[in-house]
C-alpha positions as CSV (number, residue, x, y, z in Angstrom):
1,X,-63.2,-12.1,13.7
2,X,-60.6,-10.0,15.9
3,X,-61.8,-7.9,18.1
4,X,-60.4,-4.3,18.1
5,X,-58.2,-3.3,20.9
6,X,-60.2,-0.5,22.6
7,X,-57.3,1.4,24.0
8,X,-55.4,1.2,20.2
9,X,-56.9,4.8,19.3
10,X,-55.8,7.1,17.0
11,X,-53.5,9.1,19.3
12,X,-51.7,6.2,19.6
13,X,-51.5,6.1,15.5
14,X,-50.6,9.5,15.2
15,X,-47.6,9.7,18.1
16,X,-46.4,5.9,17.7
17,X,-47.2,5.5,21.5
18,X,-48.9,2.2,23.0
19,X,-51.1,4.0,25.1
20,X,-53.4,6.7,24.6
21,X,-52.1,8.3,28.1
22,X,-51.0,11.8,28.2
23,X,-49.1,12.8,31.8
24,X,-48.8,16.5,31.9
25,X,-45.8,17.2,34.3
26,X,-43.6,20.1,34.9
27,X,-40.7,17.4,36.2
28,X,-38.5,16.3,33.4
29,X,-38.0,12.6,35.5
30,X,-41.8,11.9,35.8
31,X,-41.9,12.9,31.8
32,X,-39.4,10.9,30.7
33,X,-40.7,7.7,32.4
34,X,-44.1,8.0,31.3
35,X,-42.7,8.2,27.7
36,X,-40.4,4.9,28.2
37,X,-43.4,3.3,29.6
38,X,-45.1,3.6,26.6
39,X,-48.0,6.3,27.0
40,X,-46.7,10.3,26.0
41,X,-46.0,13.3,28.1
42,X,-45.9,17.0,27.9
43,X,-43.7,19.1,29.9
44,X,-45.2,22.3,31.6
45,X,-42.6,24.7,30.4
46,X,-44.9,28.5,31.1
47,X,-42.2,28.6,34.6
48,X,-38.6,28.2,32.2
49,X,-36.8,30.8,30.8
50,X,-36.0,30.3,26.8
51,X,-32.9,29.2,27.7
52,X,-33.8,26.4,30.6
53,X,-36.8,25.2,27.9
54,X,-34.1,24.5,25.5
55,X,-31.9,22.7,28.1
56,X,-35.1,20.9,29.2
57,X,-35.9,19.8,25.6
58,X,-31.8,18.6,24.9
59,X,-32.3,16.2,28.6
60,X,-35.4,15.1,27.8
61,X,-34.4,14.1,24.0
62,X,-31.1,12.6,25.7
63,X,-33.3,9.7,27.8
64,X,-36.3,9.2,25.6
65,X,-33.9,8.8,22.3
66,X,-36.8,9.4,19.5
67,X,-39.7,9.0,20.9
68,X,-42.2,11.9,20.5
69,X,-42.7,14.2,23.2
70,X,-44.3,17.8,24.0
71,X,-44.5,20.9,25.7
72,X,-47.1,23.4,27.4
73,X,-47.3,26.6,27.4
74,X,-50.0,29.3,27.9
75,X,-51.1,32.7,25.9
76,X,-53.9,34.5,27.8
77,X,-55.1,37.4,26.3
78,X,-56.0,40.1,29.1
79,X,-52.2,39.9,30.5
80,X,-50.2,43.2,29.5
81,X,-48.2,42.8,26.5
82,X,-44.8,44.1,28.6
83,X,-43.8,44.8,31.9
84,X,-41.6,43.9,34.8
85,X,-42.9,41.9,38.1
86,X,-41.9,45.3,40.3
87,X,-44.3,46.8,37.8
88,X,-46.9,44.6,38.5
89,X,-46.6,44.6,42.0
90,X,-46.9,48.4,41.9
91,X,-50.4,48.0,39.9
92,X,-51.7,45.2,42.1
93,X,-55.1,46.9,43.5
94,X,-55.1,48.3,46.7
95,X,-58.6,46.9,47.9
96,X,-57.0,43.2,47.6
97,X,-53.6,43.9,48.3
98,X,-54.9,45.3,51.6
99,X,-56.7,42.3,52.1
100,X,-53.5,39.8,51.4
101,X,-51.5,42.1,54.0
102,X,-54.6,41.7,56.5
103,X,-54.0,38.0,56.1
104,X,-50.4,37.9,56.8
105,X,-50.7,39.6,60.0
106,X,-53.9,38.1,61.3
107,X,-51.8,34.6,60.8
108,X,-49.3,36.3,61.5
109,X,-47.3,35.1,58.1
110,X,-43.3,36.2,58.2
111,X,-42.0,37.4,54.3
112,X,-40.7,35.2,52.3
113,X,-37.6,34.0,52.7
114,X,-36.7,34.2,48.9
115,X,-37.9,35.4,45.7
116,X,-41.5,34.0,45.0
117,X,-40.9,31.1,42.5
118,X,-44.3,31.7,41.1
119,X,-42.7,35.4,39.7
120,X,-41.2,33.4,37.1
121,X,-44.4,31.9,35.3
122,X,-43.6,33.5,31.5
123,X,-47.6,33.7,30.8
124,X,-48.0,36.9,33.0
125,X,-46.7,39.3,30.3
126,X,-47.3,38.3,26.3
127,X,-43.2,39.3,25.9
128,X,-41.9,36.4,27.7
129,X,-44.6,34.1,26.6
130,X,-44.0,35.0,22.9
131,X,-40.1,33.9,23.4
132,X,-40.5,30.9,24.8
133,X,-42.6,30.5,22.1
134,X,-39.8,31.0,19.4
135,X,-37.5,28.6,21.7
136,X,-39.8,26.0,21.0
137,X,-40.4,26.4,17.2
138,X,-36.8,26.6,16.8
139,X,-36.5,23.4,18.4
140,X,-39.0,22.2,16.4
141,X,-40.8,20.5,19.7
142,X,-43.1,17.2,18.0
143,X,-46.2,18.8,19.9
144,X,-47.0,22.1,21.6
145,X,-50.1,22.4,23.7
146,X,-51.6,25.8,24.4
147,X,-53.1,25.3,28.1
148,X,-54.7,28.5,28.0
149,X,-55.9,30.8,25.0
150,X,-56.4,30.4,21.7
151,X,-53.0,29.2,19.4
152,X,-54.7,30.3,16.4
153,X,-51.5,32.9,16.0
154,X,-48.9,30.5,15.8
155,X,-50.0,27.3,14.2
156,X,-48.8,28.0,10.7
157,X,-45.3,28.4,11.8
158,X,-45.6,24.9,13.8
159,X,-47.4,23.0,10.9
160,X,-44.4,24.6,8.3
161,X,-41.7,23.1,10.9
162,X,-44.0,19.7,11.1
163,X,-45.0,20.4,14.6
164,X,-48.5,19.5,15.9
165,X,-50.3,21.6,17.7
166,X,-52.7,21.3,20.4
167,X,-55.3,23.2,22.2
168,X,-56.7,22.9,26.0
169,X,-60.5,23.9,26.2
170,X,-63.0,24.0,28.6
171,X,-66.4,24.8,26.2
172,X,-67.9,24.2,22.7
173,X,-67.5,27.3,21.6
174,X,-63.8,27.4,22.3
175,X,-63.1,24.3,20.6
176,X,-64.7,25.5,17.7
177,X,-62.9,28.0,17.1
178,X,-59.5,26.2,17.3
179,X,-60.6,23.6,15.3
180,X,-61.6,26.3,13.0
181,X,-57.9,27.6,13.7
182,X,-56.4,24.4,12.7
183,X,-55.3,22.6,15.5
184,X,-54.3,18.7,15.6
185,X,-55.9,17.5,18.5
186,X,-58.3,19.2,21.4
187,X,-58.0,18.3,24.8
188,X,-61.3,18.3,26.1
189,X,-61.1,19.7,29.6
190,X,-64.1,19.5,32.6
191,X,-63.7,21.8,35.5
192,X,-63.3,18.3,37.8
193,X,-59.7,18.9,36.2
194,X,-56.4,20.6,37.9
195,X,-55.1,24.2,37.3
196,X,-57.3,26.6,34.8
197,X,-60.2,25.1,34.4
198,X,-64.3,26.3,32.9
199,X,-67.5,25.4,34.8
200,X,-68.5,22.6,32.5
201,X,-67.6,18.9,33.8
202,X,-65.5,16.7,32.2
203,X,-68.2,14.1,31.3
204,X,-70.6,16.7,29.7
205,X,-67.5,18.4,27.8
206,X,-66.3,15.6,26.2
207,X,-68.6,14.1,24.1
208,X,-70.1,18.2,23.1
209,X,-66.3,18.4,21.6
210,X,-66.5,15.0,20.0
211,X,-69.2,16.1,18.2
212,X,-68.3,18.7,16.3
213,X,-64.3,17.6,16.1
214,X,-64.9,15.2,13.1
215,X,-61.7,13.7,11.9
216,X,-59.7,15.4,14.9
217,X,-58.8,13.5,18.1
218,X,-59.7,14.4,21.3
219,X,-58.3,14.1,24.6
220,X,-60.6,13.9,28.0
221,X,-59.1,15.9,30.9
222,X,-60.4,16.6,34.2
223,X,-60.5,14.4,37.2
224,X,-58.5,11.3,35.3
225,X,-57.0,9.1,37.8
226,X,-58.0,5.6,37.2
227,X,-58.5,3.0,34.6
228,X,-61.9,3.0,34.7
229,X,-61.5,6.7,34.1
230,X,-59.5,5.8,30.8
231,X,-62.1,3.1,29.8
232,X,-65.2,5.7,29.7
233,X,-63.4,8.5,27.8
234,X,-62.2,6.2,25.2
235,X,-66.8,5.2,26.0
236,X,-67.0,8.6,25.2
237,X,-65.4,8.7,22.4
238,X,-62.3,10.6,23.1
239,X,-58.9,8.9,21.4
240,X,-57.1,9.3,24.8
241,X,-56.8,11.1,28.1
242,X,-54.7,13.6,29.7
243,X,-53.6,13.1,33.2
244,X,-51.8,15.6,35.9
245,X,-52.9,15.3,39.4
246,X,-52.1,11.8,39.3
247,X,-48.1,12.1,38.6
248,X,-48.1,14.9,41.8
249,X,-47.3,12.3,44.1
250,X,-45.3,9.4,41.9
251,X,-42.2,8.6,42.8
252,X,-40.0,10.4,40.3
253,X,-42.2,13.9,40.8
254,X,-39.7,16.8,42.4
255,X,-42.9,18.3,44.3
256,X,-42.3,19.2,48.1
257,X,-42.8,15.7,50.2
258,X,-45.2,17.6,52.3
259,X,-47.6,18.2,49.1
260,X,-46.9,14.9,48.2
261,X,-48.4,13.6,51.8
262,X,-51.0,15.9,51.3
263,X,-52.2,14.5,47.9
264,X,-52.1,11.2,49.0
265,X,-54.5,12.1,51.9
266,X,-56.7,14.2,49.9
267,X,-60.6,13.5,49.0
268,X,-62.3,15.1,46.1
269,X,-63.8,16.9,48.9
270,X,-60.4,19.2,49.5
271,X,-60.4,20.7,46.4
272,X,-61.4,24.2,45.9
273,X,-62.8,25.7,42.5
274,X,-61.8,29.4,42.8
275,X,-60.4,32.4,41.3
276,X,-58.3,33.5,44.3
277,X,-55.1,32.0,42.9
278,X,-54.2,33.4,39.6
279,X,-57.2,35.7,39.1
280,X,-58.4,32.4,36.6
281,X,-60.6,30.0,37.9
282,X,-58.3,27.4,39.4
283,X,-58.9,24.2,40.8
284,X,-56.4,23.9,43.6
285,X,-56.7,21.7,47.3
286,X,-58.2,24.0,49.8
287,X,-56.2,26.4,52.1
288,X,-56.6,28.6,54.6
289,X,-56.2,31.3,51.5
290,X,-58.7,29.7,49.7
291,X,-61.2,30.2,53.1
292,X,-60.5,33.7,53.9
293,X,-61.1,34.9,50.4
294,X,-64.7,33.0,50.4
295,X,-65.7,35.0,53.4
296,X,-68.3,37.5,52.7
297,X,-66.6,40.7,53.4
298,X,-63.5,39.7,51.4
299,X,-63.0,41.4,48.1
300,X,-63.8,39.9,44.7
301,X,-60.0,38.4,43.7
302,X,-58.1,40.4,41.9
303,X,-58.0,40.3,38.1
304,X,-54.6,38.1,36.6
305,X,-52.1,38.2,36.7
306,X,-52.2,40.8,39.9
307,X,-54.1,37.9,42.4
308,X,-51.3,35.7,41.1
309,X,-48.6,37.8,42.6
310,X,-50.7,38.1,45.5
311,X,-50.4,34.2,46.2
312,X,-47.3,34.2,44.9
313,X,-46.0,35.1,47.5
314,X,-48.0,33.9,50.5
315,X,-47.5,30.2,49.2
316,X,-43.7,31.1,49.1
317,X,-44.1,32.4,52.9
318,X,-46.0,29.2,53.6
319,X,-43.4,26.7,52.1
320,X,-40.4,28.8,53.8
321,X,-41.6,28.8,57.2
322,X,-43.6,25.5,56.7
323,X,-47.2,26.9,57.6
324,X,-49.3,23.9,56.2
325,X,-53.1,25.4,56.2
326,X,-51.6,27.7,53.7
327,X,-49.7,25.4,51.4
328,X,-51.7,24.4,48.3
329,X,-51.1,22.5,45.3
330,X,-53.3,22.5,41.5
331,X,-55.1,19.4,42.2
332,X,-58.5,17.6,40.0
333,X,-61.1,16.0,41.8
334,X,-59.8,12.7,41.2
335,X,-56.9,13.4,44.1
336,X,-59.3,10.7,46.0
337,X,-57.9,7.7,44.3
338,X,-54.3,8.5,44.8
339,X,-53.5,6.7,47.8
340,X,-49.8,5.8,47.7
341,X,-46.3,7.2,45.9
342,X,-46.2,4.7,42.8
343,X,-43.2,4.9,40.0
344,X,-44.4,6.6,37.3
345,X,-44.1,2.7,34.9
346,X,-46.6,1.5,37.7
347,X,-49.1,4.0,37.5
348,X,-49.0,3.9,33.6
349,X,-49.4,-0.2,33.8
350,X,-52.0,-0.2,36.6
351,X,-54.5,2.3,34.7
352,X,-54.2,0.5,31.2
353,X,-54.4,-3.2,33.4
354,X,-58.0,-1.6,34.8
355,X,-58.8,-0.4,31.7
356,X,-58.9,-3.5,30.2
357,X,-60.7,-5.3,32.8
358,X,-63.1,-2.3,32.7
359,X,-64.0,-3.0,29.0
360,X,-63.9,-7.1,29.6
361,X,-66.2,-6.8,32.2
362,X,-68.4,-5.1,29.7
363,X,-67.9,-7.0,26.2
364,X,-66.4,-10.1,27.9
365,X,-62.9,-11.4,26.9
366,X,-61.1,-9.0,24.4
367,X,-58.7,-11.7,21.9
């Protein structure tokens, strides 16, 4: 009899992809190659206005033709419901906005040379947030991921448009709930991951989702880089993974070449679990911000999204006037087996290649 192909999982049934891959990306070129290469890809969209999301969508839907895709955005609940980034800036707390200013002039840091780009993430008012939500119900977007809170409020308006939706967790008791909530698939997500992460790690989150997900896929995130990283979800009993870190440095990525060289020379040593980015804990490569909040006589970060405008604009400072111990990038643990700028076709090919052999050294030949 036939053996089963261990990588044909139900993700792949329910998208009409080949490989159960997910690349999360905020660059339309590294999204639209992963798709044509046969695995799926969402599109970070929490930075676009409504409008530039709807552009973004129309582009991508131009190259990929119709081939399922999604987008990411995120709906935390302690962010206030309206106001404007001078607003914010005005109620950042003086303890730590003290200490950011210490910082600048002990390094002595210049401003920025333009607006923070960071002031545009939509996720640090509910307003904004809640219209790019609308943008991308009106599009009618095939999936939309929640990266951070629950969806629970808008998954009966994406069902009725014959949208899925997916949610990002990082503990049992969070994916319970959404399942509760209704979503389509949960992506299971360790703190060895990127970006906004919980304490529990990625192999110890996985299979306490599987097991009370039933008929729902889900996804393993956090620290996935490899093949053999893909072969032990799916051992895990995920239907698929969800990648980031690993696209940073691909060829197509639009991130600044001198995060790209720092990705490639990064171990899963330079990465720094912390809440002195966004005011979330955030797994991001070290910097000399991430040090001099650590010290013991600096203040406790500042709640979110107030620390975010805080680093919003030293990393700004730090890319205009190229000051590299303060550049930083969200990066998983697995930023160790990135070792060279790949096209995004290669990367997708080389991890399902080592999947298999993964798996064949295991049960031997697989036709």
């Amino acid at each position: 009899m036939a053996k089963k192909d261990p990588l044909r999982t139900k993700l792949c049934d329910m998208l009409g992809i080949e490989y159960p891959i997910v690349a999360f990306t905020h660059c339309k070129d590294v999204a639209a190659a992963v798709i044509n290469s046969g695995a799926f890809a969402v599109l970070g969209q929490t930075q676009s206005t409504p409008e530039e999301i709807e552009a973004n969508v129309r582009w991508l839907k131009e190259r990929i033709g119709d081939k399922p895709f999604g987008i990411d955005l995120v709906f935390p609940a302690s962010v206030p419901a309206k106001q404007s980034i001078d607003e914010m800036l005005a109620k950042i707390p003086r303890e730590q906005q003290d200490y950011a200013n210490d910082i600048a002039r002990r390094h002595n840091i210049p401003e920025p040379k333009k607006r923070p780009e960071l002031y545009d993430l939509g996720w640090m008012e509910k307003e904004t947030s809640h219209k790019q939500l609308e943008v991308a119900l009106e599009l009618k977007v095939p999936v939309l991921a929640s990266g951070l809170g629950n969806p629970d409020f808008f998954i009966p308006a994406a069902h009725a448009r014959g949208m899925q939706v997916w949610g990002l967790v990082g503990k049992q008791r969070q994916a319970k709930k959404e399942l509760e909530a209704g979503v389509d698939v949960i992506v299971a997500q360790g703190m060895d991951a990127a970006g906004h992460t919980g304490n529990v790690g990625t192999f110890s989150i996985v299979p306490q989702v599987r097991a009370i997900a039933g008929d729902v896929p889900v996804i393993a995130a956090g620290g996935v880089t490899t093949g053999r990283h893909l072969a032990g979800a799916i051992a895990l009993g995920a239907a698929g993974v969800w990648t980031g870190t690993l696209w940073l440095a691909s060829r197509e990525s639009d991130v600044d070449m001198r995060m790209k060289e720092r990705l490639i020379e990064a171990t899963s040593d330079d990465t720094s679990h912390s809440a002195c980015v966004s005011g979330f804990t955030m797994r991001t490569l070290k910097s000399r911000w991430h040090e001099e909040w650590s010290k013991p006589d600096a203040p406790k970060p500042a709640p979110a999204p107030y620390q975010l405008l805080l680093f919003a604009k030293m990393k700004q400072s730090a890319f205009d006037w190229d000051i590299k111990d303060f550049m930083t990038e969200a990066a998983g643990q697995g930023v160790g087996f990135i070792d060279s700028m790949k096209p995004a076709r290669k990367i997708v090919s080389d991890m399902v290649d080592e999947a298999y052999e993964a798996f064949t050294e295991i049960y031997g030949d697989l036709d």
